[in-house]
N, C-alpha and C positions, 0 to 999 in steps of 0.2 A: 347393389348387386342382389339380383332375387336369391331366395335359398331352394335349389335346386338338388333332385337325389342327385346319391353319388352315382350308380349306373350309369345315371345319363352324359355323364362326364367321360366316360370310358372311350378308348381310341374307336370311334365308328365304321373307321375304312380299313382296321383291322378285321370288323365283323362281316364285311362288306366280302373282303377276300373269300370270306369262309363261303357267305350264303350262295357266291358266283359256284363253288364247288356241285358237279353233277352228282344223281340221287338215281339213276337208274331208272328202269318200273317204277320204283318203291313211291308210296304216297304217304306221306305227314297229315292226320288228321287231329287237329284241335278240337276237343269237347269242350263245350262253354254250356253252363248252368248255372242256374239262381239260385244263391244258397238262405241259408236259412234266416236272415234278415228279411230276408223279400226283399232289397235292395241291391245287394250285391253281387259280384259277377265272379266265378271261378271256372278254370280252365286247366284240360292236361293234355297231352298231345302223346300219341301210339301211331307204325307206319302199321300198313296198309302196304300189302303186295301190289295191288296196282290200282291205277286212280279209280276210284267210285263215281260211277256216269250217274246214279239213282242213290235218296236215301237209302232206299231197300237194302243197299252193297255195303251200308254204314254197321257194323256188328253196334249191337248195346254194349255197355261197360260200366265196370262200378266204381265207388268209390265211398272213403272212411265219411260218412255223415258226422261224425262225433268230432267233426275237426272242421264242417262248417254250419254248427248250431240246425242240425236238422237227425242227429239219433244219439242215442245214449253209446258209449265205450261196448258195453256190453252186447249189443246189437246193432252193429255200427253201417252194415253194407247198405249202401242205397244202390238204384239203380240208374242208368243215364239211357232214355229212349232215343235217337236222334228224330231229329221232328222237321228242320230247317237247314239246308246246304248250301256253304256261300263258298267263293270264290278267297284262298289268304293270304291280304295285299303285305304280309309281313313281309312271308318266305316265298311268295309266289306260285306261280301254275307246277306242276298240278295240285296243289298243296290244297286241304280244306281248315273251312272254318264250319264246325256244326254246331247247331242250337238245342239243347236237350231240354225233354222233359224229365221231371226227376218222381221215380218209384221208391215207394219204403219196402223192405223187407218182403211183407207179403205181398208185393207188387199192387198196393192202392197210391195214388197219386200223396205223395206230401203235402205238406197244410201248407207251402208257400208257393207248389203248383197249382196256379191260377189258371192257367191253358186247360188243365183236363174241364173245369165247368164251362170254360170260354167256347173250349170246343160243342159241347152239347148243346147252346144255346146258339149257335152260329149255324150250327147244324140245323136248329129245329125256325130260323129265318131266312132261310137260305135262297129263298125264293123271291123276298124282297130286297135282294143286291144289296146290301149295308155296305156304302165306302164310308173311311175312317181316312184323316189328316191329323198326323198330332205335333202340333210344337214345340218340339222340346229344350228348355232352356235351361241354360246351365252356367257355372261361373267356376274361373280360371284362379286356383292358388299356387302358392310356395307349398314345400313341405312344410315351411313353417308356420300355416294354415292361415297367412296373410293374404289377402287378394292380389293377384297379379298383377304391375305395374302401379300397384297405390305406393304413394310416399310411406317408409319405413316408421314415421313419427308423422302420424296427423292425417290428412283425408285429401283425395283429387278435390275439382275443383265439381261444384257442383250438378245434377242429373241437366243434361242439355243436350249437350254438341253430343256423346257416345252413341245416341243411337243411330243408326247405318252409317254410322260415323267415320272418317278417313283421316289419317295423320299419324303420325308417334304420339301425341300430346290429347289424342280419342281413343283409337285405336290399341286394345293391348293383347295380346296372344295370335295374330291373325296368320301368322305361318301355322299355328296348331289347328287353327278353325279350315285352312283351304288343306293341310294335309288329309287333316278328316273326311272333307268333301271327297279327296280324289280315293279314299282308301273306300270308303264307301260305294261309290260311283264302281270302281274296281270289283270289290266282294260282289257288287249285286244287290247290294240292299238299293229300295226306292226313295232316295233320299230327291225330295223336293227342292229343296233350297236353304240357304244361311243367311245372315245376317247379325251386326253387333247389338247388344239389346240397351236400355237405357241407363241401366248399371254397370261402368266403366268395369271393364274383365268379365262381363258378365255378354254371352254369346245365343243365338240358337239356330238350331237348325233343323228342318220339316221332313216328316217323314208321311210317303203315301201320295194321289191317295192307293188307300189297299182297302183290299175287303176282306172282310169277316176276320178270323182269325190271323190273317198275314200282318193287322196290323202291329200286333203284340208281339209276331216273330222278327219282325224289322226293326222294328224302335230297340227293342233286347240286344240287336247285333250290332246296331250301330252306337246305341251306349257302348256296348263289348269295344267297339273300335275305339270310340272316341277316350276312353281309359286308357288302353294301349298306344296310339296315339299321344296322347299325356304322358303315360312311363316316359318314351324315349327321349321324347323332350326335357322329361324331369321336374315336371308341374303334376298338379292334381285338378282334376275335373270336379266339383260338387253339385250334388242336382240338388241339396237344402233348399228347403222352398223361401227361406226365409236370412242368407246367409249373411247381412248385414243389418243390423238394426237399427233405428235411424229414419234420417228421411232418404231410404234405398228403395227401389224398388223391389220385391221379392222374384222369384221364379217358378212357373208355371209349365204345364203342361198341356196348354187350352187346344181342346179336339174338335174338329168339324167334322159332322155327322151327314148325310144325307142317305135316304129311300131310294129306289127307285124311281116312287111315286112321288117323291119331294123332286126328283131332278124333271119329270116331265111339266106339260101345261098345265097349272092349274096349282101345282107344289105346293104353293104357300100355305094352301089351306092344312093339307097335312102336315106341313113344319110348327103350324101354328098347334095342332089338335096333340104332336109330339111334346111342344111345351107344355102344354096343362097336366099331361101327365108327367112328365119331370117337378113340376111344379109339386106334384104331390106327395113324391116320393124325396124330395129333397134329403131329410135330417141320410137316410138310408145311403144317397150319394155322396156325401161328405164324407160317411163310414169308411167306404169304398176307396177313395180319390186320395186317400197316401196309403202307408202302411203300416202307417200308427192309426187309425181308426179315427182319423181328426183330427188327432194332437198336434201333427205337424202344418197341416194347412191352417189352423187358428193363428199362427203369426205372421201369416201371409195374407188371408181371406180379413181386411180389417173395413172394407171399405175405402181407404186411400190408397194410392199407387196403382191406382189402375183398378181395382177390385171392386169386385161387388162386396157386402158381410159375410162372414161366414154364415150366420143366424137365420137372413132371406132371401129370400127368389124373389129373381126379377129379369124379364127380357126387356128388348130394348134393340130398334132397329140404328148400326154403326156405334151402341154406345158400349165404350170400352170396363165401364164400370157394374153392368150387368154381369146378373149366373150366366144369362143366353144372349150371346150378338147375335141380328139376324144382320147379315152385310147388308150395306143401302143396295148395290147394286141386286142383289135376291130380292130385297123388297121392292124395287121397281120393275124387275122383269119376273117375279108373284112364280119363282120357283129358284131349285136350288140346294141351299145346306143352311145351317146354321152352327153355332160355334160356341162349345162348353167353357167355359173361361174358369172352372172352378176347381178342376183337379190342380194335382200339384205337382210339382218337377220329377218328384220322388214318388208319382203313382207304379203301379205296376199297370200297364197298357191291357194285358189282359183282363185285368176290374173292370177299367172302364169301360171299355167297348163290349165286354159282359152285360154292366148293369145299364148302360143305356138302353142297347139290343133287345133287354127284358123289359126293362120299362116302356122301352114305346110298342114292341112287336109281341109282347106273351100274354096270354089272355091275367088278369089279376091274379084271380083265383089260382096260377101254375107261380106264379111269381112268387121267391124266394124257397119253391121247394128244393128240400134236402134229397140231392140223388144218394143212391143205393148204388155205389160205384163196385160194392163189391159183386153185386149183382149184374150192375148193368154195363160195369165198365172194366174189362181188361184187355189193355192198351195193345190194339191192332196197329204197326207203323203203317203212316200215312202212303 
């Protein structure tokens, strides 16, 4: 028997009674922010006299930063901007789900608000249509931090038949993975598609494509889901890029990028002129591409299991063990996107799609400047 929370045990068609209960006008809005990890997700929910048609209608709200690693006891209030409004497949219509950005005290964006520089550089390419695809994959435990459906003493059977894999005996979690899709699909996030990954419990699913900034507010909400989604059940989602060690395959985050100029005739040439400069700035991407600054893609990025090293760059048209795929099918129809294979499960979406954006579209010379946010940035809702 898996070891599942207690909650999830609880009578559900008692809770069921409840949520059928009318709510009048009044509107349930959920705040979801990234706390001070840069990984993780928290959430409080305040009504609302009547449903909010526009962010604009979302009030700001604060909360104790000293209670999730992002201010000291003494100075504790941070601020919650709302940035993204989705539809909340919990409690339902009119009910929201918002996506904040998080302000410190003197109202400068926190060191683990990634969106305020994402925004500025999104802003300043906006003209070259950047769509973003990111895959995001993840693996299914116990609370007892065991992988789901492995034997309690000793290991499944080895990496093969699980991926897009169908059975009891392949297949583990897949009522969590198709609830997700419909919760998703519901809220409004641009979820692409899922599928089982090659490490048994181990799942993902596509988000986009989106441009510029939306990709980082969509992948954020539909992590938010897919965690929630896991409470009920009573399992845990992990995005570890590396969460079995072994001959496992690790977990990735790998982005497909294109231009404009990449999707029209002729594309390749620019997908190609985009790599040499990725090429160049490599060590700077890896910095980027978790939230350890490396540490965590190093037992992931080894060269086996699908990877390229952490250490080089290398493209490679269809090959899965490059930094950059370029798909066969782009390289014979010589436009298109091509496809980061190097970030990690546990990236923050808003780096990535930052540091590429800068690296292929910002002149060198502007690249890695430090803005003057107290100058140049206080935060207008979108």
């Amino acid at each position: 028997m898996e070891t599942m929370s207690v909650s999830s045990q609880l009578n559900k068609s008692v809770r069921q009674q409840y949520m059928n209960l009318p709510q009048g006008d009044k509107c349930q809005v959920t705040y979801v922010w990234i706390d001070g990890s840069g990984e993780g997700l928290r959430n409080k929910t305040r009504t609302l006299a009547h449903e909010p048609k526009t962010i604009q209608e979302i009030p700001e709200w604060n909360f104790d930063g000293s209670s999730t690693y992002q201010a000291e006891g003494s100075n504790s209030d941070m601020y919650l901007i709302p940035v993204a409004m989705f539809r909340d497949p919990f409690t339902l219509d009119p009910n929201k789900l918002v996506l904040c950005e998080v302000l410190k005290y003197n109202r400068l964006p926190a060191e683990t608000n990634h969106r305020a520089r994402c925004r500025k550089i999104m802003e300043q390419v906006k003209d070259e249509m950047i769509w973003f695809g990111m895959e995001q994959e993840y693996t299914l435990y116990g609370t007892d931090g065991h992988p789901f459906g492995w034997p309690k003493n000793g290991y499944p059977k080895p990496q093969g038949p699980y991926y897009c894999g169908v059975g009891a005996g392949c297949a583990y979690g897949r009522d969590i993975v198709e609830c997700h899709y419909k919760a998703c699909l519901y809220a409004g996030v641009n979820i692409y598609g899922t599928n089982a990954e090659v490490m048994p419990s181990q799942w993902e699913f596509q988000i986009g494509p989106c441009e510029g900034l939306d990709m980082g507010d969509h992948l954020w909400m539909a992590r938010f889901l897919l965690h929630r989604v896991c409470e009920d059940f009573g399992v845990v989602s992990t995005l570890d890029p590396k969460p079995m060690m072994g001959n496992w395959n690790g977990a990735g985050c790998h982005t497909n990028v294109s231009t404009k100029a990449m999707r029209e005739e002729g594309g390749l040439k620019f997908i190609e002129e985009a790599t040499e400069k990725l090429a160049k700035r490599h060590e700077k991407h890896i910095q980027l591409y978790d939230p350890n600054g490396g540490r965590d893609n190093q037992r992931r990025l080894t060269g086996h299991h699908e990877t390229s090293s952490i250490h080089d760059f290398s493209t490679g048209v269809a090959n899965r063990a490059a930094s950059i795929r370029i798909p066969r099918h782009v390289g014979q129809e010589k436009r298109g996107y091509f496809e980061d294979r190097r970030p990690a499960a546990n990236c923050d979406p808003y780096s990535v799609t930052m540091i590429l954006a800068e690296t292929m579209l910002i002149d060198p010379d502007e690249q890695d400047k430090e803005y003057d946010f107290e100058k140049e940035y206080m935060f207008d809702k979108e």
